[in-house]
N, C-alpha and C positions, 0 to 999 in steps of 0.2 A: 547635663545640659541637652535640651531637646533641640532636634534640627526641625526648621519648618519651609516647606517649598510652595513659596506664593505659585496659582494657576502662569500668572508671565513668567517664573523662571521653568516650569515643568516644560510651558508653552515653549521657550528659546530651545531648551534640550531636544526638545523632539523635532522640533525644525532642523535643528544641528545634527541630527544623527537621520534624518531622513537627506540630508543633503550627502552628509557621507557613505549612506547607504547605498546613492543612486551608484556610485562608481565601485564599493565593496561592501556588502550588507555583512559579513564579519566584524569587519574592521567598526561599522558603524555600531553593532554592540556590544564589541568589546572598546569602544569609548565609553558608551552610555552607563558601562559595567564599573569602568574606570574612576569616572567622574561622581559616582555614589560613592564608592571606595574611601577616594580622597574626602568628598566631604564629610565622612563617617568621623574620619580622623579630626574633626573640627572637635567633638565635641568632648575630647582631652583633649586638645590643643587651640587653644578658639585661635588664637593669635598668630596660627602656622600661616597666614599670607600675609602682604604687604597693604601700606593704604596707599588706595587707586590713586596714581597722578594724576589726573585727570582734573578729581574733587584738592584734592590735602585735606582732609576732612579725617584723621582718626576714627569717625563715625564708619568709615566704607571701608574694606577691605574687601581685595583680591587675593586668589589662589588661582595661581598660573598652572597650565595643565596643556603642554603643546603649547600650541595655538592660542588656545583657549581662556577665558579670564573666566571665572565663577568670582562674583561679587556678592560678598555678604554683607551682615549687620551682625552685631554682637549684641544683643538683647539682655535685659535681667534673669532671664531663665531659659531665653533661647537664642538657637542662630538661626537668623532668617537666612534665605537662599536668594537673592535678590533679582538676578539674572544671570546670562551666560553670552560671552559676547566674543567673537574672533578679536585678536588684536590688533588687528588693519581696521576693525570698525570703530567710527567716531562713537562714544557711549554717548546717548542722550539720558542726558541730567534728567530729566524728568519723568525717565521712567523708574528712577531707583529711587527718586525723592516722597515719591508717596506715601 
C-alpha cells in the first residue's frame, strides 16, 4: 500500500516543525524524521491508529505521536495523509472532508 501526502498535510508538517524549530531546530527534525517513520509503518499496518473522536467515522483515523495527531484515510490502494494537528487544536471538519 502506497502512502500519499495531500500539499495541506506536507503544509501542517512544516508549519509544525518550523514552530518547534524556533525554540530547537534539532528537535524540530528529528520530529519531522519521526513522523515519516511512524507513518511508513502505516502501510503494513493501515489500522495501527485509532478513529478520530471528534468525527466516529471508521473512515478517519489518527496516529498519535506526542502531541501530535496525523490523520489519515485508508484508501483501496493507498493511505492518504490527511493532516497533522496539535491535540489542544479544535480539528476543522472541513479540512479533512475534501
Amino acid at each position: 500500500m502506497k502512502i500519499v501526502w495531500p500539499p495541506l498535510a506536507i503544509d501542517r508538517a512544516a508549519e509544525i516543525a518550523e514552530y518547534i524549530a524556533q525554540d530547537k531546530p534539532s528537535a524540530a527534525e528529528n520530529w519531522v524524521d519521526t513522523v515519516f517513520l511512524k507513518v511508513e509503518r502505516l502501510k503494513s499496518s493501515p489500522a495501527l491508529g485509532r478513529i478520530v473522536p471528534e468525527i466516529s467515522s471508521n473512515q478517519f483515523i489518527e496516529l498519535i505521536y506526542g502531541n501530535y495527531s496525523i490523520i489519515y484515510r485508508i484508501e483501496k490502494n493507498q493511505i492518504s495523509i490527511l493532516t497533522i494537528r496539535h491535540g489542544n487544536q479544535i480539528l476543522p471538519i472541513e479540512e479533512i472532508m475534501e
